[in-house]
C-alpha positions as a Markdown table, in Angstrom:
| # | Residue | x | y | z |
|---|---|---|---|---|
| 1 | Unk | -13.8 | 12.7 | 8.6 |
| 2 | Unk | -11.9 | 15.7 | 6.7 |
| 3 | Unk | -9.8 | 16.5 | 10.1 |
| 4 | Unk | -9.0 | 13.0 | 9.9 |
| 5 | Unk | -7.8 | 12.3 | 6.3 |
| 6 | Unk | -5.7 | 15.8 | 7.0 |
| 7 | Unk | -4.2 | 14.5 | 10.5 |
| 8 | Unk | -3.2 | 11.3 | 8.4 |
| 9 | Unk | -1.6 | 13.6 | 5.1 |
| 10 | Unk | 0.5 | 15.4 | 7.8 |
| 11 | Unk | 1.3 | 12.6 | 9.8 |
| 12 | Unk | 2.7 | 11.0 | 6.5 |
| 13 | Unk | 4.6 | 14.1 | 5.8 |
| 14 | Unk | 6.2 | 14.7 | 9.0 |
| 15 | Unk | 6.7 | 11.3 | 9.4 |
| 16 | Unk | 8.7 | 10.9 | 6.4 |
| 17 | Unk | 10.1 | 14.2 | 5.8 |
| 18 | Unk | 13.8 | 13.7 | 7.9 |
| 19 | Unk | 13.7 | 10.2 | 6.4 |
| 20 | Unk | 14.0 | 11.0 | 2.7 |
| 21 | Unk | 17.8 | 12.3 | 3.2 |
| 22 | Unk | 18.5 | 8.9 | 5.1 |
| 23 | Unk | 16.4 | 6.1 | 3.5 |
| 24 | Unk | 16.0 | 4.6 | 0.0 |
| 25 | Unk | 12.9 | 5.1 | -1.9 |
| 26 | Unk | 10.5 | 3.3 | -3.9 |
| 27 | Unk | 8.0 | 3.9 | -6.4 |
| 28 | Unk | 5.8 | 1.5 | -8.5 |
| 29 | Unk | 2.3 | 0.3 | -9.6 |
| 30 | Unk | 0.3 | -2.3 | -9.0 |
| 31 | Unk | -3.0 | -3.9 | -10.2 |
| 32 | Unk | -5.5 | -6.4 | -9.2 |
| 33 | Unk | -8.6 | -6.4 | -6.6 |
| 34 | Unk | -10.4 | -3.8 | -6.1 |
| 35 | Unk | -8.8 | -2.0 | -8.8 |
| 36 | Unk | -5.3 | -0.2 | -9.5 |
| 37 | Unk | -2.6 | 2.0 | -8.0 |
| 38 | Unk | 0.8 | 3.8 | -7.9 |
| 39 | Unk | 2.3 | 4.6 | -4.9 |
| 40 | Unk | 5.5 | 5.8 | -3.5 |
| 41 | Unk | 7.5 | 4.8 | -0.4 |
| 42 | Unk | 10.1 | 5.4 | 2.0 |
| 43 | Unk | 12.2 | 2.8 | 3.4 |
| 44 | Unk | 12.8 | 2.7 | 7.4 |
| 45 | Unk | 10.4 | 5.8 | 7.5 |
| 46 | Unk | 10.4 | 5.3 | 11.5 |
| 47 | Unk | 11.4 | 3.0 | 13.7 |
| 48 | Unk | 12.6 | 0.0 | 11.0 |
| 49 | Unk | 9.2 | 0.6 | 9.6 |
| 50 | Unk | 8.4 | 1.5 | 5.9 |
| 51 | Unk | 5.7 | 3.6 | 4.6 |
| 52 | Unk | 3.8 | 4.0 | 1.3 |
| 53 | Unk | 1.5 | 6.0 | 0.3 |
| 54 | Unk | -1.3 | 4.6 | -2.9 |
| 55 | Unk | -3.1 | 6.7 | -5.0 |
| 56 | Unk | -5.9 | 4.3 | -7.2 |
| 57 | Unk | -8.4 | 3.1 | -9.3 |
| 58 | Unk | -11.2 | 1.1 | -8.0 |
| 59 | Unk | -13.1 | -1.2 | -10.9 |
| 60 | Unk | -14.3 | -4.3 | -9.4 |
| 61 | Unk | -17.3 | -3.4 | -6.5 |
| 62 | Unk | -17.5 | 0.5 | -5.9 |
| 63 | Unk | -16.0 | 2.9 | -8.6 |
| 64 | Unk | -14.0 | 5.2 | -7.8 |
| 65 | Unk | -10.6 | 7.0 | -6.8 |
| 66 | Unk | -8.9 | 6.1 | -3.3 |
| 67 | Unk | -6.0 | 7.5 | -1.1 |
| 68 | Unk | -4.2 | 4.9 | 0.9 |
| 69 | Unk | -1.3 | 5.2 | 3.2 |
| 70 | Unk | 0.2 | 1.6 | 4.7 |
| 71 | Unk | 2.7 | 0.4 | 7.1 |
| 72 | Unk | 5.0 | -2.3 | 6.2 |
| 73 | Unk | 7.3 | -4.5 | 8.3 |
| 74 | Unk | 9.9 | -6.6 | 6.7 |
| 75 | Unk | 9.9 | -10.3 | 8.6 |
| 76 | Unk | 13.0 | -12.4 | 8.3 |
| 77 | Unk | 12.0 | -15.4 | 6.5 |
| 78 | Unk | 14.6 | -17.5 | 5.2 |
| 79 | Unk | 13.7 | -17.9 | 1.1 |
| 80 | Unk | 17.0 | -19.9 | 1.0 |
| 81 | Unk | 18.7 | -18.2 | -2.6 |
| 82 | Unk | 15.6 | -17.1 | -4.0 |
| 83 | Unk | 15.9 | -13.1 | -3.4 |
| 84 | Unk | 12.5 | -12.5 | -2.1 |
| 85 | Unk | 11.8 | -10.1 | 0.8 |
| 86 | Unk | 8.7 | -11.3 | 2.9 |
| 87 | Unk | 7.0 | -8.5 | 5.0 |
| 88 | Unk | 3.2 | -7.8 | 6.2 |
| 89 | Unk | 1.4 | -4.6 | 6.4 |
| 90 | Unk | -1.6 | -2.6 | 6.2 |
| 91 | Unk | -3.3 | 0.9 | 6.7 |
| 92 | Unk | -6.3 | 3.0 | 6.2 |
| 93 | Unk | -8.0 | 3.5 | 2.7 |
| 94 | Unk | -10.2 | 6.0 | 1.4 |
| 95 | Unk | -12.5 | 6.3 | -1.8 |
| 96 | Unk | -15.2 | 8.3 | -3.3 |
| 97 | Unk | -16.9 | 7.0 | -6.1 |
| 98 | Unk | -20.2 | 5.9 | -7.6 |
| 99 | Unk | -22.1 | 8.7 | -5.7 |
| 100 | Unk | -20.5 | 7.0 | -2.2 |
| 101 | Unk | -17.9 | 7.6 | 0.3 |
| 102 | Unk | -15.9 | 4.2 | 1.4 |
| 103 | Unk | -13.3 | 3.7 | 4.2 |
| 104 | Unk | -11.4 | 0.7 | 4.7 |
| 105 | Unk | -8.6 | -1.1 | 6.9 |
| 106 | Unk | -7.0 | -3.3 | 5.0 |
| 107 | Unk | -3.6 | -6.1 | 6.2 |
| 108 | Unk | -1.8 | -8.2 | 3.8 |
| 109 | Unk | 1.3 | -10.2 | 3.9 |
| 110 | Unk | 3.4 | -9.7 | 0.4 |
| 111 | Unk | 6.3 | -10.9 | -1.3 |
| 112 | Unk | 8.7 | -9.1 | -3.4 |
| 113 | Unk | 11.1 | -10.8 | -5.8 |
| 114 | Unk | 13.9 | -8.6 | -6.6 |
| 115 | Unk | 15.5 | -8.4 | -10.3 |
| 116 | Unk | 19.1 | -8.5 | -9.8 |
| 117 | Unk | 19.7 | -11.9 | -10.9 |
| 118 | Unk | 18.4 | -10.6 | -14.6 |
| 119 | Unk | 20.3 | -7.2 | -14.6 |
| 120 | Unk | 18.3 | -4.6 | -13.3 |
| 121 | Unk | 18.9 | -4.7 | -9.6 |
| 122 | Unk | 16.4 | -2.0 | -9.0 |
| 123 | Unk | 13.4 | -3.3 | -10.0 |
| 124 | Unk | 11.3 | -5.8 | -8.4 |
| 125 | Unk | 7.7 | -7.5 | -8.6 |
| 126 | Unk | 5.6 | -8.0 | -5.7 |
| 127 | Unk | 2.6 | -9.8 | -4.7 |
| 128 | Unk | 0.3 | -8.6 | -1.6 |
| 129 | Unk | -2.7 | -10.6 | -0.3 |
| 130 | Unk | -4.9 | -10.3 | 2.8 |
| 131 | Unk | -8.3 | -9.7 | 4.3 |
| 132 | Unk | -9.8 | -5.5 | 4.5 |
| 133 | Unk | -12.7 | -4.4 | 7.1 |
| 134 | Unk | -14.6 | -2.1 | 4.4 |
| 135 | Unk | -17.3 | 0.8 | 5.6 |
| 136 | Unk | -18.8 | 2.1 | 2.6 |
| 137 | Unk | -21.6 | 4.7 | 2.1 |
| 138 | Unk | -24.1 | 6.7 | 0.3 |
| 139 | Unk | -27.7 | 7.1 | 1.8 |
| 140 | Unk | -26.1 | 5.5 | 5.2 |
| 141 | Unk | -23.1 | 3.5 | 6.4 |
| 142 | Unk | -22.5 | -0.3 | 5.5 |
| 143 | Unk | -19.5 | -2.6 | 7.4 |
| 144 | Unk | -18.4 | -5.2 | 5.2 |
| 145 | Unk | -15.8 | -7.6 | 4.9 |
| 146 | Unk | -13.6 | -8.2 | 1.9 |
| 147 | Unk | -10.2 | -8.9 | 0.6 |
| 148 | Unk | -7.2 | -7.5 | -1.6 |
| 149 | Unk | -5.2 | -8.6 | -3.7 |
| 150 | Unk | -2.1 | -6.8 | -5.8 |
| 151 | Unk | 0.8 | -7.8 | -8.3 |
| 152 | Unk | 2.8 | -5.4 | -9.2 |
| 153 | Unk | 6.4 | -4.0 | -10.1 |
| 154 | Unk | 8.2 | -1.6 | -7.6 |
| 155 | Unk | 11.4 | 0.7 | -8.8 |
| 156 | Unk | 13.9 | 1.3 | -5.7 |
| 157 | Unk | 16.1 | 4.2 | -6.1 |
Protein backbone atom coordinates (compact mmCIF):
# COMPACT_ATOMS: atom_id res chain seq x y z
CA UNK A 1 0.00 0.00 0.00
CA UNK A 2 3.04 2.49 0.80
CA UNK A 3 4.39 1.83 -2.98
CA UNK A 4 1.07 2.87 -3.97
CA UNK A 5 0.36 6.12 -2.02
CA UNK A 6 4.12 7.04 -3.31
CA UNK A 7 3.35 6.00 -7.09
CA UNK A 8 0.24 8.35 -6.71
CA UNK A 9 2.51 11.47 -4.80
CA UNK A 10 4.77 11.32 -7.90
CA UNK A 11 2.29 10.80 -10.41
CA UNK A 12 0.66 14.12 -8.94
CA UNK A 13 3.94 15.77 -9.07
CA UNK A 14 5.08 14.94 -12.50
CA UNK A 15 1.89 15.30 -13.66
CA UNK A 16 1.54 18.76 -12.70
CA UNK A 17 4.93 19.99 -12.58
CA UNK A 18 5.16 21.50 -16.48
CA UNK A 19 1.55 22.63 -15.85
CA UNK A 20 2.12 25.15 -13.15
CA UNK A 21 4.02 27.64 -15.64
CA UNK A 22 0.96 27.19 -18.07
CA UNK A 23 -2.22 26.83 -16.08
CA UNK A 24 -4.11 28.89 -13.34
CA UNK A 25 -4.26 27.67 -9.83
CA UNK A 26 -6.53 27.24 -7.11
CA UNK A 27 -6.50 26.92 -3.58
CA UNK A 28 -9.34 26.73 -1.00
CA UNK A 29 -11.17 24.84 1.83
CA UNK A 30 -14.04 23.09 2.24
CA UNK A 31 -16.18 21.42 4.97
CA UNK A 32 -18.96 19.13 5.37
CA UNK A 33 -19.29 15.00 5.29
CA UNK A 34 -16.93 13.13 6.45
CA UNK A 35 -15.16 16.00 7.77
CA UNK A 36 -12.84 19.01 6.50
CA UNK A 37 -10.14 19.92 4.01
CA UNK A 38 -7.87 22.38 2.09
CA UNK A 39 -6.59 21.54 -1.09
CA UNK A 40 -4.78 23.01 -3.88
CA UNK A 41 -5.25 22.61 -7.70
CA UNK A 42 -3.99 23.06 -11.05
CA UNK A 43 -6.21 23.86 -13.88
CA UNK A 44 -5.81 21.81 -17.34
CA UNK A 45 -3.12 19.72 -15.37
CA UNK A 46 -3.30 17.15 -18.49
CA UNK A 47 -5.28 16.71 -21.18
CA UNK A 48 -8.19 19.53 -20.40
CA UNK A 49 -8.31 17.78 -17.07
CA UNK A 50 -7.85 19.47 -13.61
CA UNK A 51 -6.31 18.11 -10.52
CA UNK A 52 -6.48 18.77 -6.81
CA UNK A 53 -4.92 17.53 -4.31
CA UNK A 54 -6.98 17.46 -0.28
CA UNK A 55 -5.41 17.30 2.78
CA UNK A 56 -8.38 16.73 5.83
CA UNK A 57 -10.06 16.24 8.83
CA UNK A 58 -12.34 13.40 9.25
CA UNK A 59 -15.17 14.02 12.22
CA UNK A 60 -18.34 12.26 11.33
CA UNK A 61 -17.64 8.10 11.12
CA UNK A 62 -13.82 7.29 11.38
CA UNK A 63 -11.44 10.00 13.00
CA UNK A 64 -8.77 10.92 11.47
CA UNK A 65 -6.35 12.73 8.89
CA UNK A 66 -6.69 11.80 5.00
CA UNK A 67 -4.75 12.59 1.72
CA UNK A 68 -6.86 12.77 -1.38
CA UNK A 69 -5.91 13.56 -4.83
CA UNK A 70 -9.05 14.02 -7.52
CA UNK A 71 -9.68 14.50 -11.13
CA UNK A 72 -12.12 16.94 -12.35
CA UNK A 73 -13.70 17.56 -15.74
CA UNK A 74 -15.50 20.70 -16.49
CA UNK A 75 -18.96 19.77 -18.50
CA UNK A 76 -20.62 22.47 -20.55
CA UNK A 77 -23.84 23.01 -19.06
CA UNK A 78 -25.66 25.98 -19.98
CA UNK A 79 -26.53 27.95 -16.37
CA UNK A 80 -27.93 30.71 -18.65
CA UNK A 81 -26.28 34.15 -16.75
CA UNK A 82 -25.84 32.62 -13.53
CA UNK A 83 -21.82 32.14 -13.54
CA UNK A 84 -21.65 28.70 -12.29
CA UNK A 85 -19.15 26.17 -13.68
CA UNK A 86 -20.60 22.47 -13.53
CA UNK A 87 -17.97 19.65 -13.61
CA UNK A 88 -17.80 15.93 -12.08
CA UNK A 89 -14.87 14.20 -10.59
CA UNK A 90 -13.41 11.92 -8.28
CA UNK A 91 -10.19 10.02 -6.99
CA UNK A 92 -8.57 7.94 -4.43
CA UNK A 93 -8.63 8.84 -0.58
CA UNK A 94 -6.61 7.81 2.24
CA UNK A 95 -6.95 8.11 6.07
CA UNK A 96 -5.53 6.88 9.29
CA UNK A 97 -7.33 7.44 12.31
CA UNK A 98 -9.03 5.93 15.35
CA UNK A 99 -6.36 3.06 15.45
CA UNK A 100 -7.57 2.18 11.54
CA UNK A 101 -6.35 2.54 8.10
CA UNK A 102 -9.35 3.60 5.42
CA UNK A 103 -9.13 3.85 1.58
CA UNK A 104 -11.80 5.12 -0.43
CA UNK A 105 -12.90 6.01 -4.20
CA UNK A 106 -15.02 8.66 -4.07
CA UNK A 107 -17.18 10.63 -7.52
CA UNK A 108 -19.14 13.68 -7.21
CA UNK A 109 -20.64 16.15 -9.46
CA UNK A 110 -20.08 19.96 -8.07
CA UNK A 111 -20.99 23.33 -8.77
CA UNK A 112 -18.97 26.37 -8.40
CA UNK A 113 -20.48 29.87 -8.36
CA UNK A 114 -17.88 32.45 -9.09
CA UNK A 115 -17.78 35.92 -7.26
CA UNK A 116 -17.25 38.47 -9.89
CA UNK A 117 -20.58 39.86 -9.96
CA UNK A 118 -19.81 41.07 -6.14
CA UNK A 119 -16.22 42.34 -6.76
CA UNK A 120 -13.82 39.79 -6.06
CA UNK A 121 -13.58 37.84 -9.31
CA UNK A 122 -11.18 35.41 -7.76
CA UNK A 123 -13.08 33.86 -5.33
CA UNK A 124 -15.72 31.35 -5.69
CA UNK A 125 -18.00 28.90 -3.51
CA UNK A 126 -18.56 25.42 -4.45
CA UNK A 127 -20.73 22.62 -3.64
CA UNK A 128 -19.66 18.85 -4.43
CA UNK A 129 -21.97 15.77 -3.83
CA UNK A 130 -21.73 12.13 -4.80
CA UNK A 131 -21.56 8.47 -3.73
CA UNK A 132 -17.64 6.93 -2.25
CA UNK A 133 -16.80 2.97 -2.28
CA UNK A 134 -15.10 3.16 1.34
CA UNK A 135 -12.51 0.06 2.59
CA UNK A 136 -11.73 0.72 6.03
CA UNK A 137 -9.66 -1.28 8.56
CA UNK A 138 -8.21 -2.12 11.83
CA UNK A 139 -8.26 -5.91 12.97
CA UNK A 140 -9.29 -6.71 9.10
CA UNK A 141 -10.72 -5.06 6.07
CA UNK A 142 -14.47 -3.82 5.70
CA UNK A 143 -16.09 -2.57 2.06
CA UNK A 144 -18.68 -0.14 2.59
CA UNK A 145 -20.64 2.28 0.81
CA UNK A 146 -21.15 5.91 1.65
CA UNK A 147 -21.40 9.36 0.44
CA UNK A 148 -19.68 12.97 0.40
CA UNK A 149 -20.63 15.91 0.62
CA UNK A 150 -18.57 19.57 0.58
CA UNK A 151 -19.31 23.35 0.51
CA UNK A 152 -16.66 25.38 0.34
CA UNK A 153 -14.79 28.57 -0.99
CA UNK A 154 -11.99 28.23 -3.68
CA UNK A 155 -9.34 31.23 -4.35
CA UNK A 156 -8.06 31.16 -8.17
CA UNK A 157 -4.89 32.83 -8.79
Amino acid sequence: MRKLLISLIAIAALGTGGAFAQSGFWAGLSGGYPGAQVHFGVENAFAGLDLRTNLGYGFFGARGIGFGVDVLYGLDVDTGVTPIDVYVGGGPNFSIGDGAFGFSIDAFVGGEYRLGEIGLPEGGVFLEVGPAIRLLGADGFALGFDFIGRLGFNYHF
